[in-house]
C-alpha positions as CSV (number, residue, x, y, z in Angstrom):
1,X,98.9,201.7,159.4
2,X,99.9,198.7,156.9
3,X,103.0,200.7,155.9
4,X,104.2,200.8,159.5
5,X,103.7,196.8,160.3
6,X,105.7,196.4,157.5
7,X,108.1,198.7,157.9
8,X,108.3,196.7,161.7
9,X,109.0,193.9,159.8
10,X,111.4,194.6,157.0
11,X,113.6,196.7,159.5
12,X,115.2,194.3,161.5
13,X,115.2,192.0,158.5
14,X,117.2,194.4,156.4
15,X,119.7,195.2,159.3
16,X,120.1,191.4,160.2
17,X,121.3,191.1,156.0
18,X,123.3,193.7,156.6
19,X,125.3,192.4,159.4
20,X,125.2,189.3,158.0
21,X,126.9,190.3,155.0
22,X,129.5,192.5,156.1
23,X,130.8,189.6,158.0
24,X,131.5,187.8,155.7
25,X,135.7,186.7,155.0
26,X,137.5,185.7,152.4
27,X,140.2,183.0,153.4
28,X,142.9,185.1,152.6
29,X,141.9,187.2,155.6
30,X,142.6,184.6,157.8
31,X,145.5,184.7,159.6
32,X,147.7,181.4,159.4
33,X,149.2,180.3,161.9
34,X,152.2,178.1,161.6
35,X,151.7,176.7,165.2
36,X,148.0,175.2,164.3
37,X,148.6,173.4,161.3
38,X,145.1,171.1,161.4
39,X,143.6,169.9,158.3
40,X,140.6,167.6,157.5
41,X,142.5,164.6,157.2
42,X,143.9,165.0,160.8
43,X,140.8,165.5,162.2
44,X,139.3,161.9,160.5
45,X,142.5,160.6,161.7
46,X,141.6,161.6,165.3
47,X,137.8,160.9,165.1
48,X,138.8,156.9,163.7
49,X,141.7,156.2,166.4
50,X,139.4,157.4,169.1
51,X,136.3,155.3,167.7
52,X,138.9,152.5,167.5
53,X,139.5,152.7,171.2
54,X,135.9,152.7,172.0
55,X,135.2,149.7,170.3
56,X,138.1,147.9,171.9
57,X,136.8,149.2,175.3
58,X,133.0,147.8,174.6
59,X,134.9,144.5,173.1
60,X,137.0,144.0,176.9
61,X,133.5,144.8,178.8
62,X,131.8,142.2,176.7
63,X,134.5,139.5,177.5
64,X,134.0,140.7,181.0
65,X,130.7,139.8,180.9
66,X,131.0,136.2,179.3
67,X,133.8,135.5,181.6
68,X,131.9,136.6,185.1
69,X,129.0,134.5,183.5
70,X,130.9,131.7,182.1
71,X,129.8,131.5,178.9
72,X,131.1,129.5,175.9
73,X,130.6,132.3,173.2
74,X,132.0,132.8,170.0
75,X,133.3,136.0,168.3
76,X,132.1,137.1,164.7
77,X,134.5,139.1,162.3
78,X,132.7,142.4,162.9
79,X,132.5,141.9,166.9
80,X,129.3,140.2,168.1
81,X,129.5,137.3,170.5
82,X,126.8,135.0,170.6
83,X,126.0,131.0,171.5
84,X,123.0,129.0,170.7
85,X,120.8,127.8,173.3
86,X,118.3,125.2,171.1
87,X,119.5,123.8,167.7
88,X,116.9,124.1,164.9
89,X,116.6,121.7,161.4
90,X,115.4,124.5,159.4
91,X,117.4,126.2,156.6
92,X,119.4,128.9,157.3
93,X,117.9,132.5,156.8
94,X,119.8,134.7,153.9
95,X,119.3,138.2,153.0
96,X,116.3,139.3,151.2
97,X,114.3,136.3,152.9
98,X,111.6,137.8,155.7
99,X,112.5,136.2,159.1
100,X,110.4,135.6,161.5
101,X,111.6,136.2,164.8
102,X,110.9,136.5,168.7
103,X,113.0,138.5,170.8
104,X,113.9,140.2,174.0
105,X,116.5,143.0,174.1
106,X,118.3,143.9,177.2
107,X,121.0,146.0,178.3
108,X,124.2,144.2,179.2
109,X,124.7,147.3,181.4
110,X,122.3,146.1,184.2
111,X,120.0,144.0,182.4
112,X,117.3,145.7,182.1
113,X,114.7,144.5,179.9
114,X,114.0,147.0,176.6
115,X,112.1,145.0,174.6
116,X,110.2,141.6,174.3
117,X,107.9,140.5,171.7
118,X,107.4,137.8,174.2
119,X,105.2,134.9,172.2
120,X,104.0,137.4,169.6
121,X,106.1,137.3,166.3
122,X,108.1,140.4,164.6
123,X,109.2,139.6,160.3
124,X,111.9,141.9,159.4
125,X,113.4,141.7,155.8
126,X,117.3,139.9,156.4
127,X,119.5,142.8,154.7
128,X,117.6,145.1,154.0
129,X,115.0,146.5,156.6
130,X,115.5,149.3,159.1
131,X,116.7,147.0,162.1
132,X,120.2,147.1,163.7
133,X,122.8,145.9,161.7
134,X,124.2,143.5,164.1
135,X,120.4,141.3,164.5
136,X,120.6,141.3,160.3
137,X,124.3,139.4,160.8
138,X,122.8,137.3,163.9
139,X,119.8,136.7,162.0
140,X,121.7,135.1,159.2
141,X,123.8,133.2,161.2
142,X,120.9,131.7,162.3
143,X,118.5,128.2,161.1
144,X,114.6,128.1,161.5
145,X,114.1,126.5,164.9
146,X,117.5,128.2,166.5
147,X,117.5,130.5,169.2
148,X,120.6,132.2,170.3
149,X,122.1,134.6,172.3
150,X,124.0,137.6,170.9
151,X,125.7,140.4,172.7
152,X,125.9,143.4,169.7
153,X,128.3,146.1,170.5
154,X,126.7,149.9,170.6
155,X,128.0,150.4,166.6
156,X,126.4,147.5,165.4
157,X,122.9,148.4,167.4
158,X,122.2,151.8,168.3
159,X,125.1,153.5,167.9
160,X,126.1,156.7,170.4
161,X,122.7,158.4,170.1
162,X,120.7,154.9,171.2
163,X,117.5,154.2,170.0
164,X,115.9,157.9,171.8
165,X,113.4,155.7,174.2
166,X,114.4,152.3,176.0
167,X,118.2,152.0,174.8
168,X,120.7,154.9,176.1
169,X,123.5,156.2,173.9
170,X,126.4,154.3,173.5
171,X,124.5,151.1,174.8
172,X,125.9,147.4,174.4
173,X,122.8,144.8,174.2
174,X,122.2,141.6,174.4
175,X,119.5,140.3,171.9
176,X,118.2,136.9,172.8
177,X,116.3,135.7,169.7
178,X,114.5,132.3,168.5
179,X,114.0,131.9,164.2
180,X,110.9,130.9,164.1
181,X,110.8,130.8,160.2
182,X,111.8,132.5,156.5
183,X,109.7,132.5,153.5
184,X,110.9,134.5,150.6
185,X,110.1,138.3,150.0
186,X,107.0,139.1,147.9
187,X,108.1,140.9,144.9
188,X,107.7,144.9,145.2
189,X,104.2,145.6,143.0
190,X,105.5,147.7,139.8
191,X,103.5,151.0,139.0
């Protein structure tokens, strides 16, 4: 009885190896054709020019946006807009510090509202922790006591596979956050 639950098992898994192999090719088997000359390089050409173009789209929908609002908003090197609402005395937070921060995320979309820590406080270590990359550049533009508002592009926040629950693929959001303070980072305890 063993032998035959076995043999029910090794069967198809011997046949599948079989197949498996035997299709196998070496690349001299493969037909060239002269007509399709793609390579690798081509391809990353391709994939940059048409990530290029999608930035520049997301970049005229943002001035869109400040223009239909009239805003006064400036442009950072990498592509993030943002103005500051209140002016804070505090010193300026740099990477490595822990910021303490509250926020509310929407969509520039519709506006809809993602997040919002509301009064409660959220630390995230400038530079270095899991967050967005754009709120670690508005973070550091930022002084204690300063709360702006910054419209990130979708490839300096989520990217084009969102953050898979509030913030769709391919989203542009608009992060209002206050600095409520920086202290510097504990040191990492050594084993």
């Amino acid at each position: 009885m063993k032998s035959y639950s076995l043999n029910k098992f090794f069967a198809p898994l011997a046949m599948a190896t079989a197949l498996l192999c035997g299709c196998g090719t070496d690349d001299n088997d493969i037909p060239q054709n002269p007509h399709h000359d793609v390579n690798q390089k081509d391809v990353n050409k391709g994939l940059i020019e048409s990530h290029k173009e999608f930035i520049k789209q997301q970049d005229d929908e943002i001035q869109q946006y400040i223009k239909r609002r009239n805003y006064d908003m400036q442009k950072t090197a990498s592509g993030i807009y943002y103005m500051f609402e209140e002016h804070g005395k505090g010193e300026q937070a740099k990477g490595g510090e822990i910021a303490s921060v509250n926020y509310k995320i929407s969509l520039m979309k519709d506006g809809t509202v993602c997040y919002d820590t509301k009064d409660s406080v959220k630390q995230i270590k400038v530079a270095e922790d899991n967050v967005e990359t754009g709120v670690h550049e508005a973070v550091q533009i930022m002084h204690v006591g300063d709360k702006a508002l910054f419209i990130i592009p979708s490839d300096l926040a989520n990217g084009l596979v969102g953050d898979r629950s509030k913030i769709p693929p391919g989203a542009i959001v608009i992060y209002d956050i206050k600095l409520i303070a920086v202290q510097q980072a504990k040191p990492a305890l050594s084993k």
